[in-house]
Structures are given as C-alpha cells and as structure tokens.
C-alpha positions as CSV (number, residue, x, y, z in Angstrom):
1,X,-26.7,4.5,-1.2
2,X,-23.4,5.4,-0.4
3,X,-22.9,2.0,1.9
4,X,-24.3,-0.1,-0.1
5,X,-21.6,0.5,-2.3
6,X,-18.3,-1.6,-2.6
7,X,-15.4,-2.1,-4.4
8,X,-14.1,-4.1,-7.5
9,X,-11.9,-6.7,-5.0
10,X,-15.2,-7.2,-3.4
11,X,-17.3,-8.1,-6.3
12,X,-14.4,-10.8,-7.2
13,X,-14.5,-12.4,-4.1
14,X,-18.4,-12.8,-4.0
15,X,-18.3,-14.3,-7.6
16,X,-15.3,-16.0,-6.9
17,X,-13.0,-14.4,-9.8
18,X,-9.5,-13.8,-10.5
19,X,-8.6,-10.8,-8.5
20,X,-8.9,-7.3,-11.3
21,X,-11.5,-9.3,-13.2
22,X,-14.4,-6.5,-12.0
23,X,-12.4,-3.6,-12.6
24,X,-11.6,-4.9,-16.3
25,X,-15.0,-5.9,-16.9
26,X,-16.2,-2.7,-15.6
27,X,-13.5,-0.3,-17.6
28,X,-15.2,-2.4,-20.6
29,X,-18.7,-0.9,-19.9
30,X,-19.0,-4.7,-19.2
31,X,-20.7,-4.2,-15.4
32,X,-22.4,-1.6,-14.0
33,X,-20.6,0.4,-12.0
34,X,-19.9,3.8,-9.9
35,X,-16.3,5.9,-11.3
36,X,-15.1,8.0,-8.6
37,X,-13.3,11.1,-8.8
38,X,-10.3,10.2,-8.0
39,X,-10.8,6.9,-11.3
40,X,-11.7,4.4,-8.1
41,X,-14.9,2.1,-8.9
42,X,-17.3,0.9,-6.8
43,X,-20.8,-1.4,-7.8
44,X,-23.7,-1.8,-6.0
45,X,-23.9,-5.7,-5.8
46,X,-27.9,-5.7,-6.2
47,X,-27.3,-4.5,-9.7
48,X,-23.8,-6.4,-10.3
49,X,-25.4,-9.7,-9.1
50,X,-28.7,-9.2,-11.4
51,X,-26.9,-8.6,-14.3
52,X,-24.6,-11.6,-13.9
53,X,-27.4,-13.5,-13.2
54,X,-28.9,-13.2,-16.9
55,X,-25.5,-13.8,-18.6
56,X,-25.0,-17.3,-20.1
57,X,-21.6,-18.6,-19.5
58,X,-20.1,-19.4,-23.2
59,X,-18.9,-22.9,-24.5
60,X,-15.5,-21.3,-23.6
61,X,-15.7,-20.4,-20.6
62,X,-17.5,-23.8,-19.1
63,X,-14.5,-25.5,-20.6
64,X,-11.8,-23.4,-19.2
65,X,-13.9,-24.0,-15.8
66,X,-14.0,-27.5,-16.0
67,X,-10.8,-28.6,-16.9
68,X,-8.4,-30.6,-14.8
C-alpha cells in the first residue's frame, strides 16, 4: 500500500487544482487522507478520485470556473 500512496502536490496536479488545494482540503477532514509522523500527507488516489467523483460542483464554483 505504501506505493500506491502519494502526495498532496500530486493529487492537485491530477485534478488540475491550485497547488495547496489537497492539503487544505485534507487538513479540513475534507479528503481522505494518510498523516505522517513527521505532519506530511499522503492519499491513495483510488479513494481521493472516488470521493471526488460523487461531489457536485456548487453554483459557485461552476461560475468561478467559467468565467472569462
């Protein structure tokens, strides 16, 4: 399990997010995730990915997206 682990910068590049945006959501007990001993994070992506998955985007957030 320990490989199929990885890090908060990874799981914002896969979705595509602002760079910290895993690591807050994550410190929120927003997305599940691993806390190292030394306060690191790391997420398996199977779980990260199905969770995302089932979230609808808000009204808020599609407009943010699809502004110009």
């Amino acid at each position: 399990m320990a490989s199929d682990l990885i890090n908060a910068d990874e799981v914002d590049r896969r979705f595509l997010w602002l760079t910290g945006t895993a690591e807050k959501l994550a410190r929120r007990n927003k997305l599940p995730h691993y806390l190292l001993p030394d306060g690191g994070l790391r997420f398996q992506w199977a779980e990260v990915a199905s969770m995302v998955r089932h979230i609808q985007p808000t009204a808020e957030s599609v407009q943010r997206h699809t502004k110009s």
